[in-house]
C-alpha positions as CSV (number, residue, x, y, z in Angstrom):
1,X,-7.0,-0.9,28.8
2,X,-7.9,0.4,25.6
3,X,-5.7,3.8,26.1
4,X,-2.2,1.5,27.2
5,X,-2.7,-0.8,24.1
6,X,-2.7,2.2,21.8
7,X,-0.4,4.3,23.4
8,X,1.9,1.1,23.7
9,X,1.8,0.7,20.0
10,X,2.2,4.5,18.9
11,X,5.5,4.3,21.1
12,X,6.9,1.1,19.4
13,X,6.0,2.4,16.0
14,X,7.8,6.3,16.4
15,X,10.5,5.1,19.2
16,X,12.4,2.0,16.5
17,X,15.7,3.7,16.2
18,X,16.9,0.8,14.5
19,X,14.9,1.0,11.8
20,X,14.9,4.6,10.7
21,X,11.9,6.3,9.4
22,X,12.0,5.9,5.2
23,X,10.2,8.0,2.8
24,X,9.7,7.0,-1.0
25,X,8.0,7.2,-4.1
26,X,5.7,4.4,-5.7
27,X,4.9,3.5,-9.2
28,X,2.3,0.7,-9.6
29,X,1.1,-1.0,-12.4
30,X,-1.6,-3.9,-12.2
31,X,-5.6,-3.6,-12.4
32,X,-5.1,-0.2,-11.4
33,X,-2.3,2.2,-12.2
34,X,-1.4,4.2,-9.5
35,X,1.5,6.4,-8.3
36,X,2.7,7.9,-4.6
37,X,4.2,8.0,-1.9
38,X,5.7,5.1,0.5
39,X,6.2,6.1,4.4
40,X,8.4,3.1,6.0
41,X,7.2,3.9,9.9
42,X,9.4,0.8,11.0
43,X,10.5,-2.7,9.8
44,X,7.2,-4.1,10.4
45,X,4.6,-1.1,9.0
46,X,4.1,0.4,6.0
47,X,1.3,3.3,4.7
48,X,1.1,3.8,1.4
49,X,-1.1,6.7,0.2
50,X,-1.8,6.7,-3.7
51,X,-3.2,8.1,-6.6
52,X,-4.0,6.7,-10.4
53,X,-6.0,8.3,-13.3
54,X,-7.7,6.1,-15.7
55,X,-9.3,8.2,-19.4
56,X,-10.9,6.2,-21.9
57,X,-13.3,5.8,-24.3
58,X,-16.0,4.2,-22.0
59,X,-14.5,5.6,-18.8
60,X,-12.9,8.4,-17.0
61,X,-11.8,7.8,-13.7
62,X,-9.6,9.2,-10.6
63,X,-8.8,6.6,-8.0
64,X,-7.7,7.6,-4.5
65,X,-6.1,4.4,-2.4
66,X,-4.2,4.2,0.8
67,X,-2.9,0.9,2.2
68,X,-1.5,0.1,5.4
69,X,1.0,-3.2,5.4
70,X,2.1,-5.3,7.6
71,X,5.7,-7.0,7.3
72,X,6.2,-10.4,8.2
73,X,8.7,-12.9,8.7
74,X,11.1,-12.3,5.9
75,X,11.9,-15.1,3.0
76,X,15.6,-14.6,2.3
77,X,16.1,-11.8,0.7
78,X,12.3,-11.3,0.2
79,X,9.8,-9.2,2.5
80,X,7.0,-10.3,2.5
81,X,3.5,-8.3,3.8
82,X,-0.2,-8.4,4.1
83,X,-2.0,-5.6,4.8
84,X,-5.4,-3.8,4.6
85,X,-6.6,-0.7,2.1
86,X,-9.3,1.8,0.8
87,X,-10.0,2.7,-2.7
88,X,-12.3,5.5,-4.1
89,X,-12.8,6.3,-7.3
90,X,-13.9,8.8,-8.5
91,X,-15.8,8.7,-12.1
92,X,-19.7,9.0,-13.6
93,X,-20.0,5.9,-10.9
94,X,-18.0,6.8,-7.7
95,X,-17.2,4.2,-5.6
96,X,-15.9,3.0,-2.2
97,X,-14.0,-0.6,-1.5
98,X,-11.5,-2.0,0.9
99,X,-9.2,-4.7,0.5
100,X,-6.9,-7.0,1.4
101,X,-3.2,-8.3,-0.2
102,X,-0.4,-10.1,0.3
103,X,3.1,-9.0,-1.6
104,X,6.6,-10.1,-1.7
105,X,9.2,-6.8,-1.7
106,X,13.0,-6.9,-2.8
107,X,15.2,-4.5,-2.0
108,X,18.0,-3.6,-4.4
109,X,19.9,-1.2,-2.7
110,X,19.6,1.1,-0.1
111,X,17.4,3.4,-2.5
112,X,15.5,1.2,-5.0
113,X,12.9,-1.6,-4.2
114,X,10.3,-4.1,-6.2
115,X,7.4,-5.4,-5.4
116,X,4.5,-7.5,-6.3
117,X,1.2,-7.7,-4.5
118,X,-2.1,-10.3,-5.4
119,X,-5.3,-9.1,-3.2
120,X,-9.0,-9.3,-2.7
121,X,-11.4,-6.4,-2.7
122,X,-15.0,-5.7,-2.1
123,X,-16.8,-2.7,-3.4
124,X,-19.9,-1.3,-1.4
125,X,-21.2,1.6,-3.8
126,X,-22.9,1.9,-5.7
127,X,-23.4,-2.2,-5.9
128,X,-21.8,-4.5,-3.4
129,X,-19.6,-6.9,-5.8
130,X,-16.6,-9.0,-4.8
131,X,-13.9,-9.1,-7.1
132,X,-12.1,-11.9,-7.2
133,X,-8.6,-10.2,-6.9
134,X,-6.6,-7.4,-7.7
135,X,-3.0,-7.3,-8.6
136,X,-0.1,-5.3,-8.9
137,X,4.2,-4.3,-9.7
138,X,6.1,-1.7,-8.7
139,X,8.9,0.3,-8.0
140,X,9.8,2.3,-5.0
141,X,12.4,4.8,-4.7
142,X,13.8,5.7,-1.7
143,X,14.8,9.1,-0.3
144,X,18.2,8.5,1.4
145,X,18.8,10.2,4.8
146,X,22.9,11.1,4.8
């Protein structure tokens, strides 16, 4: 039962020829500052791998995230998505968390999108904390298939 449920959802996600496969870049600015890559599977999924550098005074850090979304309903003009994700950074205190957000996305053309995103996150190492949210804007651009 296990194998038809997976293999049913790998065909929905790479057989949608309605919604053709999109590929972008990401700029994000928020708690963390991170910049990537954006692979629309479908209109309802989303994997966003990224990466942001942090070098201060007190801290030098490398972050590492990828988050999958989830698109729902839309609100007008306005996607909206929730979706889960994994962070590591990478610094004198590596760590390890997974979270959760919701985000709104609006799509300006065909090429260039916005979005905000408010979340949760938990952090296992090297203490288990709960932060109270994480947040984030951005910009995608899109690569245009002609």
């Amino acid at each position: 039962m296990k194998k038809n449920f997976l293999s049913m959802m790998i065909v929905g996600l790479l057989c949608t020829s309605a919604f053709p496969f999109k590929f972008g870049m990401e700029f994000q600015a928020g708690d963390l500052m991170l910049f990537g890559a954006n692979f629309r599977f479908s209109e309802f999924f989303e994997l966003k791998p990224q990466i942001g550098f942090e070098f201060g005074e007190t801290r030098d850090e490398v972050d590492l995230a990828v988050n999958g979304n989830f698109y729902l309903s839309d609100l007008g003009q306005l996607q909206q998505y929730v979706g889960p994700g994994v962070n590591f950074a990478f610094s004198d205190n590596s760590r390890f968390a997974i979270n959760g957000n919701y985000g709104l996305r609006y799509d300006i053309n065909e090429a260039i999108s916005v979005f905000g995103q408010i979340g949760l996150g938990m952090v296992f190492s090297p203490d288990f904390i709960i932060r109270t949210y994480s947040t984030g804007v951005g910009l995608t651009f899109y690569m245009l298939n002609r």
